[in-house]
C-alpha positions as a Markdown table, in Angstrom:
| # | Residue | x | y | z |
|---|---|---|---|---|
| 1 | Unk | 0.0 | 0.0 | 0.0 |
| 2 | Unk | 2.9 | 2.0 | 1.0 |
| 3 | Unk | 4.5 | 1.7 | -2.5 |
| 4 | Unk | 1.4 | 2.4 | -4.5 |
| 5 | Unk | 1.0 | 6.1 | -2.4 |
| 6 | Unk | 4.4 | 6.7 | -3.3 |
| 7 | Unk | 4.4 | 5.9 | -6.6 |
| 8 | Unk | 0.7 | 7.9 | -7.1 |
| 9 | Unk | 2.7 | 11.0 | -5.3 |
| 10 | Unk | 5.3 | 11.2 | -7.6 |
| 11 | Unk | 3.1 | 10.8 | -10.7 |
| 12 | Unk | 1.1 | 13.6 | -9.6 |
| 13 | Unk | 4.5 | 15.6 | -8.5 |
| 14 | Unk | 5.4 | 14.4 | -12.2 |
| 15 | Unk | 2.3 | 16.0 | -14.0 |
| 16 | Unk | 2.3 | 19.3 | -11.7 |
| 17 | Unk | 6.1 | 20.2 | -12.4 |
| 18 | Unk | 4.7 | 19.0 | -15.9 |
| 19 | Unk | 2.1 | 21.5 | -16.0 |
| 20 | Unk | 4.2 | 24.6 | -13.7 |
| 21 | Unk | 6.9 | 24.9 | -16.2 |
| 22 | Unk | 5.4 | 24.5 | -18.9 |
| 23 | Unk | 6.5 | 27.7 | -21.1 |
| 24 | Unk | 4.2 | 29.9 | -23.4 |
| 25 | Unk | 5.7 | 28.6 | -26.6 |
| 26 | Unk | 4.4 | 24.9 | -27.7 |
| 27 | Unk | 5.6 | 23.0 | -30.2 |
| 28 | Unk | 4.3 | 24.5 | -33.0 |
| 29 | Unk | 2.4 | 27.9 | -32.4 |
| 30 | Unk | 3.0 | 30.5 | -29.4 |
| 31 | Unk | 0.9 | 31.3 | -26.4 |
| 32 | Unk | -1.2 | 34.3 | -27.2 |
| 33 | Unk | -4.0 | 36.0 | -25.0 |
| 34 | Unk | -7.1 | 36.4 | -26.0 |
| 35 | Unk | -7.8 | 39.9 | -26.6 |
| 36 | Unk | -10.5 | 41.4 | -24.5 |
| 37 | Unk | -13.8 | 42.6 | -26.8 |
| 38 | Unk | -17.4 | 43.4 | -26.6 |
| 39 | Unk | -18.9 | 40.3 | -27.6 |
| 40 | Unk | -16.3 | 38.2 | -24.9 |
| 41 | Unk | -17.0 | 37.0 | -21.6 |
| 42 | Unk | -14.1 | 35.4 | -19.8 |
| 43 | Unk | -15.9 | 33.0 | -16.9 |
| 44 | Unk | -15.8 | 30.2 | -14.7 |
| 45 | Unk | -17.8 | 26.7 | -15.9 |
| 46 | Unk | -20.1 | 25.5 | -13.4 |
| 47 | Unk | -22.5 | 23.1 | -15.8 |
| 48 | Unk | -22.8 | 21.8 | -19.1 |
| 49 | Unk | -26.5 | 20.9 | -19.9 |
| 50 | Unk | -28.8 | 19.7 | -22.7 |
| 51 | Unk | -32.5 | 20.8 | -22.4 |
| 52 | Unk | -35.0 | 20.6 | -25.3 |
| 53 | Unk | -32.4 | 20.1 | -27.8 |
| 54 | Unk | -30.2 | 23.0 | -26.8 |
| 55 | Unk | -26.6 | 23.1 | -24.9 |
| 56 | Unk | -26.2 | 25.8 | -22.4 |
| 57 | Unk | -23.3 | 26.8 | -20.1 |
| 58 | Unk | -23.9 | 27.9 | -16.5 |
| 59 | Unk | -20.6 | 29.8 | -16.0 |
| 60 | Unk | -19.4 | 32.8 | -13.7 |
| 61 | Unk | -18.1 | 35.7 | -15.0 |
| 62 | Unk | -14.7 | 36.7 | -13.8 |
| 63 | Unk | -12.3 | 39.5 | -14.7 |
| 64 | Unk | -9.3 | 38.4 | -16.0 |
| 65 | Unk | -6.2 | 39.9 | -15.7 |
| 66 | Unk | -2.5 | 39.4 | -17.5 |
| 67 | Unk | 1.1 | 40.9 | -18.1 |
| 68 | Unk | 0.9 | 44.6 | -17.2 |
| 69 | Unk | -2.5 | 44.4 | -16.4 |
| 70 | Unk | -2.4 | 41.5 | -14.1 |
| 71 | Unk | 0.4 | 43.3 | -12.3 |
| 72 | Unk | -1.6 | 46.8 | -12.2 |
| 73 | Unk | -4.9 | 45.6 | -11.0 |
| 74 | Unk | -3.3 | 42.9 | -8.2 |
| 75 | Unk | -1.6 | 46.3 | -6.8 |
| 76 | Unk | -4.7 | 47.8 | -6.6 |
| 77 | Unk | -6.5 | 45.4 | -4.8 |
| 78 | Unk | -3.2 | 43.8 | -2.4 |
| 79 | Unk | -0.6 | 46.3 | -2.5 |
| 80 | Unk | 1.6 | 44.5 | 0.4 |
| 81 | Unk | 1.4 | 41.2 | -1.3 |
| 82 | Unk | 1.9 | 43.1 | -4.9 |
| 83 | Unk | 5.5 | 44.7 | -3.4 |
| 84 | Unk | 6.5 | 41.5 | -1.9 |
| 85 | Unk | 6.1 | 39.3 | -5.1 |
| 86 | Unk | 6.9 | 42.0 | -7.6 |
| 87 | Unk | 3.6 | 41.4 | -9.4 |
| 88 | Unk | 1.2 | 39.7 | -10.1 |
| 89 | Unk | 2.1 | 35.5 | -9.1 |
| 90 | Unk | 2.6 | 33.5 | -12.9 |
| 91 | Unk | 1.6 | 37.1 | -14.9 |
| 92 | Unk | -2.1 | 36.5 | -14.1 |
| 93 | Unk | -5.1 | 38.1 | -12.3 |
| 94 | Unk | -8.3 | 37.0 | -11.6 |
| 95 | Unk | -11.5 | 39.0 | -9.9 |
| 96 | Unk | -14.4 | 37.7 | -8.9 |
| 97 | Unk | -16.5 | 40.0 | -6.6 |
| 98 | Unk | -19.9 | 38.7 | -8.0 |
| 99 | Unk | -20.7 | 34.6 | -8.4 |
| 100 | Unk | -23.8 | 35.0 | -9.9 |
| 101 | Unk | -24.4 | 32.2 | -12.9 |
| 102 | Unk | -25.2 | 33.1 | -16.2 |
| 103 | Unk | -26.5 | 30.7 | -18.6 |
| 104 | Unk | -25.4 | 31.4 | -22.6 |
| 105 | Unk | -26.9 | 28.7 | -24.9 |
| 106 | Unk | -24.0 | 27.4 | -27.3 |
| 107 | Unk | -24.3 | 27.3 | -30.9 |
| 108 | Unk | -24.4 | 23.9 | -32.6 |
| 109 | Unk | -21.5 | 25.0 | -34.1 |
| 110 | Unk | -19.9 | 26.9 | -31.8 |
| 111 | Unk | -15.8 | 26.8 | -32.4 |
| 112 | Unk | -13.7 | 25.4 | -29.1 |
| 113 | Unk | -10.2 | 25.5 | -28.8 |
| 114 | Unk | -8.4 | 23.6 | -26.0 |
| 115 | Unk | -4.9 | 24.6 | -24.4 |
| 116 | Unk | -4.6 | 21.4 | -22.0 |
| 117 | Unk | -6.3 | 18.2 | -21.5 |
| 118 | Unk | -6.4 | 14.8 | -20.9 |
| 119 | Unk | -5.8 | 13.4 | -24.5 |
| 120 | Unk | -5.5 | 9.4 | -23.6 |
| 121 | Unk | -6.6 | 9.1 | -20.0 |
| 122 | Unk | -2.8 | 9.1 | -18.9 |
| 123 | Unk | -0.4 | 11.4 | -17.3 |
| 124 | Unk | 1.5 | 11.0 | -21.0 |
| 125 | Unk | -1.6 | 12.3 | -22.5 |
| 126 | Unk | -1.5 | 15.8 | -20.5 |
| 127 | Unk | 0.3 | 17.7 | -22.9 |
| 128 | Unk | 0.2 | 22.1 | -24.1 |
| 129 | Unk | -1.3 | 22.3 | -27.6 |
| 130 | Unk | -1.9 | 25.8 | -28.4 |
| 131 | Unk | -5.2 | 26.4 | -29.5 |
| 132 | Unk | -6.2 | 22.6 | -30.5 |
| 133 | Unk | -9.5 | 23.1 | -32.2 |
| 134 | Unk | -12.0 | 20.0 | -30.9 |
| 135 | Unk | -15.4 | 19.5 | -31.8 |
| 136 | Unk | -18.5 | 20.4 | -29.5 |
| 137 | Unk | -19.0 | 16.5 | -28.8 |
| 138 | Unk | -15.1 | 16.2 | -27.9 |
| 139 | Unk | -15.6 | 18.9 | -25.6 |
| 140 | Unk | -18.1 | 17.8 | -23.6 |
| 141 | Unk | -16.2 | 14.8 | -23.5 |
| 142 | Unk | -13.4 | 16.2 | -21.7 |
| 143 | Unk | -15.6 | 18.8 | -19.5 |
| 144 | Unk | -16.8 | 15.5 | -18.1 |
| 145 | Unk | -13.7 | 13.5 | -17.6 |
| 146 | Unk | -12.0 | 14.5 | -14.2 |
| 147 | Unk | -9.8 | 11.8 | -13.7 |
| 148 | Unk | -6.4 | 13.7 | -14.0 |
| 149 | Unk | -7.6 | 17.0 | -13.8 |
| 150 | Unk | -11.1 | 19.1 | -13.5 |
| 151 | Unk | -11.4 | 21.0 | -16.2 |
| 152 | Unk | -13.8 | 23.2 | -14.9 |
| 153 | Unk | -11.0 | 25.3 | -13.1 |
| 154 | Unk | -9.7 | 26.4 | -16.1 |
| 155 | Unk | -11.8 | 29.7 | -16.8 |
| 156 | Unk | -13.1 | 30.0 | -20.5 |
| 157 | Unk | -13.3 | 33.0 | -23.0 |
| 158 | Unk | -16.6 | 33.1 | -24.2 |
| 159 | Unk | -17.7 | 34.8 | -27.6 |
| 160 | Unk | -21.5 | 35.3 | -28.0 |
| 161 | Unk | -23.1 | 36.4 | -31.3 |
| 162 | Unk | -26.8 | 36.8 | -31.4 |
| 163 | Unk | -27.4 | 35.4 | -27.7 |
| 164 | Unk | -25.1 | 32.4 | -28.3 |
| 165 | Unk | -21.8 | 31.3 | -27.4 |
| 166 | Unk | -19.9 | 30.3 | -30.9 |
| 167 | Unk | -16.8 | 30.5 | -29.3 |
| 168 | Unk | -15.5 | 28.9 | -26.2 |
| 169 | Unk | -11.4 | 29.2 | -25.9 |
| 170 | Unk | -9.8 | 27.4 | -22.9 |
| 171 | Unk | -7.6 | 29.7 | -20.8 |
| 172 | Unk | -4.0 | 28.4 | -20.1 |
| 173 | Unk | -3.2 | 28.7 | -16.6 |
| 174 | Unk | 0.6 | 28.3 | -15.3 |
């Protein structure tokens, strides 16, 4: 028993350090924010349901924050723990002063692009492609796998045209 704890501990050291220092270029395209706009919400995924033939999202709204930004607005809000670090801790920021849910119904053919997830059910399978596009169905499928990792503490960046979410991009987290 003693050896199988050990040998889970280090798998999941494994896949954190994995994960922690991972850097913003992948193998073949770069990191690149998502650029605030209008029609984009950046939130928190609390539900994925199916009702009546339609797929809606239950998500919190958040503020998110990065680079200069991140830095600026973490000062604002913790200026002892700003000084300390230097900024913001791994260039991000996020606020969330309201919870509130929001529901947005998702297009059928809504576009999703994935940064991380569990490709094969592994630890080998947890690899950074930038931007991966995966269809609607795929997604789903890995919103409801949490064996290595929930992916519902990732925050998403939500684009909604005509009351609908027809684009849903996966927010890298360091």
């Amino acid at each position: 028993m003693r050896k199988i704890t050990l040998l889970a501990t280090l798998m999941i050291v494994a896949l954190l350090s994995f994960i922690t220092s991972a850097s913003a270029v992948g193998t073949d395209k770069e990191y690149t924010p998502v650029p605030p706009s209008e029609d984009t919400v950046t939130a928190l995924i609390s539900t994925i349901q199916q009702d009546n033939g339609h797929l809606s999202i239950q998500a919190d709204p958040i503020d998110w924050y990065e680079g200069a930004a991140a830095d600026q607005k973490f000062a604002e809000r913790d200026k002892d723990a700003a000084e300390e670090l230097g900024g913001a801790p791994d260039g991000y920021y996020i606020v969330n002063d309201d919870k509130t849910l929001q529901t947005y119904e998702i297009a059928p053919d809504a576009t999703v692009l994935m940064q991380l997830y569990d490709h094969d059910g592994t630890y080998e399978g947890m690899e950074i492609k930038w931007n991966e596009a995966v269809s609607l169905d795929k997604y789903l499928a890995i919103m409801n796998n949490d064996k290595l990792m929930d992916m519902r503490s990732f925050p998403y960046h939500l684009t909604i045209q005509d009351g609908k979410v027809v684009k849903i991009v996966q927010q890298y987290i360091p």
